[in-house]
N, C-alpha and C positions, 0 to 999 in steps of 0.2 A: 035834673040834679047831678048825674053822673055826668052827664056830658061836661059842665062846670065845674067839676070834682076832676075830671081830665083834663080840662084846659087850666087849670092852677096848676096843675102836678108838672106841666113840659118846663123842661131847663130852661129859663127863661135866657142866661150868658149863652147860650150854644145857640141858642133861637136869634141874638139881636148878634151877637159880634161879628158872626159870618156876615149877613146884609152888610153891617156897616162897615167891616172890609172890602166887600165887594162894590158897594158905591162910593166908596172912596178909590180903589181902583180903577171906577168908570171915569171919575173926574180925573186924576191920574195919564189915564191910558190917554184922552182926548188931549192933553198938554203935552203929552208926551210926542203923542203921531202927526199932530197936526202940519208941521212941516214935510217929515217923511211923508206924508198918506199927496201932499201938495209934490212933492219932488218927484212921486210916480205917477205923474197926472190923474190924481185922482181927488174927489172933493175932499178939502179939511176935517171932514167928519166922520169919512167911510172910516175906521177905525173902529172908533165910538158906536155909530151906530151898527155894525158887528155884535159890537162886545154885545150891547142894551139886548139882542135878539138872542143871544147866546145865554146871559143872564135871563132875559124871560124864560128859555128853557127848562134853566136850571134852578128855578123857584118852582117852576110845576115841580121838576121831579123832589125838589127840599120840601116840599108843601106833603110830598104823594108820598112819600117815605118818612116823614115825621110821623103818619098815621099808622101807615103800614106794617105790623107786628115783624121785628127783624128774623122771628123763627122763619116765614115764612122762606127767606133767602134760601135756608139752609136744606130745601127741599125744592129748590130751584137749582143746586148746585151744579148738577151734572149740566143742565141746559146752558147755564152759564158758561160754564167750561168750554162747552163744543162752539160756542158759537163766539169766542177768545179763539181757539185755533182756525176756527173757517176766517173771523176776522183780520189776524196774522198772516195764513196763507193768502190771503186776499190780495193783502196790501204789497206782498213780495210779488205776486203777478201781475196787477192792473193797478199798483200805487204810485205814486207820484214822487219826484225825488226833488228834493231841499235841501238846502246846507246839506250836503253830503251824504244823504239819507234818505232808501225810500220808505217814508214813513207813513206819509196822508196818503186819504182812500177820496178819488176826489167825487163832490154830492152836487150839481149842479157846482153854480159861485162859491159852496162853500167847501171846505175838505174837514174828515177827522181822521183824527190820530190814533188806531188802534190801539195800540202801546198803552195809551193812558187809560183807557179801561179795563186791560190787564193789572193795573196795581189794584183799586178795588175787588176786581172778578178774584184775583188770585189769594186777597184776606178772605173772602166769603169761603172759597174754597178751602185753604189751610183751615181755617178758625172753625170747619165744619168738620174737618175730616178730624183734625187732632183734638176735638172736644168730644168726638165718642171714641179717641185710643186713650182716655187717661186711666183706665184701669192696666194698661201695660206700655205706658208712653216710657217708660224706661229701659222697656227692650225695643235697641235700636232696629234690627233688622225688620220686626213684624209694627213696631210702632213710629218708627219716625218715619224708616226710608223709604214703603210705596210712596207715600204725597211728594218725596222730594221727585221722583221721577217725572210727573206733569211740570213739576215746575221747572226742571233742567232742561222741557221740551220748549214750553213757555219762553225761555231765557232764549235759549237756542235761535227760535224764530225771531226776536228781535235784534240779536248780535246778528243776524243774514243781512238786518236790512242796511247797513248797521248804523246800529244803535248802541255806542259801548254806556253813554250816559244815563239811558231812562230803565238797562238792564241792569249795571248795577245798586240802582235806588231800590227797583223792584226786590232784586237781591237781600239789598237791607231789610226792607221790610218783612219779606219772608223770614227773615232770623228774627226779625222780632215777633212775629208770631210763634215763630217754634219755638223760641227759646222760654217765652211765657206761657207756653203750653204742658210745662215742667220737665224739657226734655235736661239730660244729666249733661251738666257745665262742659265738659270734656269729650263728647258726643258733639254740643256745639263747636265747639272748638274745630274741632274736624270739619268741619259743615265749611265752615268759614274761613279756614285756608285751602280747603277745596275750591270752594266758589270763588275763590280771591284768584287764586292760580288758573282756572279752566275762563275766569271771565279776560284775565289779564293775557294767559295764552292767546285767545281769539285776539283780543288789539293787538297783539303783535303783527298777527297775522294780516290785521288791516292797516298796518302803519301806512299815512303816506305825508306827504309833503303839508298837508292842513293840518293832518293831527297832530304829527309833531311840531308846528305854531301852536297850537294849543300849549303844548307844557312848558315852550320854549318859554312862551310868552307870559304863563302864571309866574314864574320865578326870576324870567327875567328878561320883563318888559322893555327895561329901556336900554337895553342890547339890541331890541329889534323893533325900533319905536314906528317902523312905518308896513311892518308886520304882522307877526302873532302878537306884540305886543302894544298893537296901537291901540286896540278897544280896551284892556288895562288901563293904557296909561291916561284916556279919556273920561272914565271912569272914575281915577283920583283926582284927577283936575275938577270933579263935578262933585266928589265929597269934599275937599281940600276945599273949594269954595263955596259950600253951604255953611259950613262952622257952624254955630248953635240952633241960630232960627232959620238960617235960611234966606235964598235973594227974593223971595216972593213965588207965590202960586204963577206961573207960568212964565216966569222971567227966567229962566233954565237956558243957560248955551249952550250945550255941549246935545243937546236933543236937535239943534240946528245943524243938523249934517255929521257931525262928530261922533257921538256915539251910533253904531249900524244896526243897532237893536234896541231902541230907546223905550220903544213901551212893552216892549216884550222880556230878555233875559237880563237887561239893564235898567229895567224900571226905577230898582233901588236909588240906581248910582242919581237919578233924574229929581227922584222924592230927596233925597239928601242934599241937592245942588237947592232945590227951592223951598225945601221944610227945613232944613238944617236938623242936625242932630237930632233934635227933638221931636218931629216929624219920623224920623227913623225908627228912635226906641216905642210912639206909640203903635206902630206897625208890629215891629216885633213884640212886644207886650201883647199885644192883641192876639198874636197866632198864635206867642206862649199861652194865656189866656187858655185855648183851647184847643191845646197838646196837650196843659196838664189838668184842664177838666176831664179831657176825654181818658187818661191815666185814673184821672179820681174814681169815673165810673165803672172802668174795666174794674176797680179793685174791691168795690162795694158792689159787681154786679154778682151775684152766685149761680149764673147760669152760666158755663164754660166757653159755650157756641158766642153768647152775647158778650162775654168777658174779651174771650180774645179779638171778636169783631171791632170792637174801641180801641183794643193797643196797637192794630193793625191800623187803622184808619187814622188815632193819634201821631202813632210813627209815620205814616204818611205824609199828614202835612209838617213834622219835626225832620225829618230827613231831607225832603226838598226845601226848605226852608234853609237847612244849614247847608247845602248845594248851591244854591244858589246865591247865597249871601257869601260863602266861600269863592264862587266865582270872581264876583264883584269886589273883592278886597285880594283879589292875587291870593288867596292859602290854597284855593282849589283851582285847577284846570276849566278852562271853559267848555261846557258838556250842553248848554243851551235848555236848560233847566228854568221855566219859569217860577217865578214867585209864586206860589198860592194862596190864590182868589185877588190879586192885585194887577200879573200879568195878562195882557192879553195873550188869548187862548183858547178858543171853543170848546173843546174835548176835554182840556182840564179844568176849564169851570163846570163844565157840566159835571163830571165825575167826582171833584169837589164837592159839588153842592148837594149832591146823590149821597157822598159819604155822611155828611153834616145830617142830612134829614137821616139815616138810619143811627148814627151817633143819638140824634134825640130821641127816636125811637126806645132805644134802650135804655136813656136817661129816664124817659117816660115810663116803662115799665117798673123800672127798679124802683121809682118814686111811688108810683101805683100799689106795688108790694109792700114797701116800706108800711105806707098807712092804713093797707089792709091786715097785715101781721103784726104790725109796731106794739101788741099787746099782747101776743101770743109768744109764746115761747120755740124756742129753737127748732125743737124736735118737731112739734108741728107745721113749723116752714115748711121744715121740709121735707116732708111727705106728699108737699105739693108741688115745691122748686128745689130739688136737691141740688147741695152746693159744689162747688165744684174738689174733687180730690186732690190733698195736696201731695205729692211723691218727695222723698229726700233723692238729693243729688249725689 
């Protein structure tokens, strides 16, 4: 009977919308590469069947962490931690370099990407450490600033490899942890023309002839059409001709050689040439969907640790989402920022799908609670789950 009283209580939007992003993705990803995956002599399918193996991964661990009581993370943290910095150092000595970047740790055929398990490891950790300062999370010195310190070292190791794109997301989401953690507006404030200046200091440092195509190209593409701004301007050609519905599920041109990153940071632009418009907004709906479910939970969770694990992991997929979607329409520079749960990508599906199964996790509790106390009064909540403390700014 409980066990049935469990399985009614799981979120059931955060259970189905992830899958059906992600197999919509797979058909996606396979119309998208199939030429490329052919142009590097390799079979039509190798793509696809990536992704499928990558995706079976990443339902074990969505299956093993939807069960998984999310406290238990938070006493795994420190293991966490160490084994994010041995993974980072790793990858600056024996990883692999890519688009300009040594970022894969390579595994056999396959490589991962450190980095992306860094933005998870790193909410676990904030969301643990500043859910037991909220009794003095308003004094900066003893209550904000040790945790920023792993995390300046965190950032650190990725701008080496470098990576100025997947540090400053990380960055984001770290301020949205802290900053729902009740730290004082003006405190943040500091945090964040800090990080802006010390992240934007290091790009300078690594300026070179690519990366400035990169900005050359977001603002002004067709200055440099057989340059920084050619994946741009390939890119409008492939919205500008989908218009509402769409040329058809895999009748896409611009994935024939045109666009150089078709099922990866330019999926969009591929879903928009053959879904039109409308194909667009159900994707984005969908991720909105479950940004602002995961928003819903953080604010009805009353455990701190589990409160801020959801706004960290919401901002997650809201941050790369508007990354990458800003790539693809020229407002943002090209940082190689996949879609999430649409992009091919091993390491950020799996970490995706890892975030999603602890999001329900908590969903699952809260629900749990809900109808164990739904008749009892405040005060004996919480003497069992005391809520979280609110502090004035």
């Amino acid at each position: 009977m409980k066990q049935k009283q469990k399985w009614k209580s799981f979120d059931f939007t955060l259970l189905i919308t992830p899958i059906l992003l992600v197999s919509f993705g797979i058909v996606m990803i396979y119309s998208a590469s199939m030429v490329i995956a052919v142009m590097d002599d390799k079979p039509g399918n190798y793509y696809l069947i990536r992704q499928l193996i990558w995706f079976s991964l990443g339902l074990v661990g969505f299956i093993g962490c939807c069960v998984i009581p999310y406290r238990h993370y938070q006493k795994l943290m420190k293991l966490i931690v160490f084994v994010l910095i041995v993974l980072l150092i790793a990858v600056l000595a024996f990883g692999t370099e890519a688009y300009g970047a040594k970022s894969w740790i390579l595994i056999g055929s396959s490589s991962i990407q450190p980095a992306e398990f860094v933005k998870l490891g790193l909410i676990i950790y904030l969301a643990s450490i500043y859910s037991k300062k909220q009794n003095y999370i308003a004094d900066f010195n003893k209550g904000v600033l040790p945790p920023l310190i792993l995390t300046g070292v965190l950032l650190g190791l990725i701008l080496l490899q470098p990576d100025i794109g997947t540090a400053a997301i990380i960055f984001l989401i770290a301020c949205s942890v802290i900053f729902s953690s009740g730290i004082k507006f003006r405190h943040l404030s500091i945090l964040v023309v800090i990080g802006f200046v010390l992240i934007g200091g290091a790009a300078t440092q690594m300026v070179n002839k690519e990366r400035i195509s990169r900005f050359t190209g977001a603002y002004q593409p067709f200055e440099y059409p057989d340059d920084g701004g050619y994946q741009l301007i390939q890119s409008y050609l492939a919205i500008g001709t989908g218009g509402i519905t769409g040329d058809g599920l895999g009748s896409g041109i611009q994935k024939l050689g045109y666009l150089t990153q078709p099922h990866n940071d330019f999926i969009m632009a591929v879903i928009a040439e053959e879904l039109g418009f409308i194909g667009v907004m159900i994707v984005i709906g969908m991720l909105a969907i479950i940004v602002l479910r995961g928003i819903y939970i953080a604010r009805i969770c009353e455990d701190s640790f589990g409160s801020l694990l959801a706004i960290g992991i919401s901002s997650m997929v809201g941050i790369q989402t508007f990354v990458n979607l800003g790539a693809i329409s020229g407002l943002l520079p090209i940082t190689g920022v996949p879609l999430p749960f649409i992009s091919y990508g091993g390491s950020s599906l799996l970490v995706l799908m890892i975030s999603m199964g602890i999001l329900n996790n908590i969903a699952l509790n809260v629900k749990l609670k809900e109808q164990k106390f739904g008749s009892e009064s405040i005060a004996e909540q919480e003497t069992v789950y005391p809520t979280r403390t609110t502090y004035s700014k």
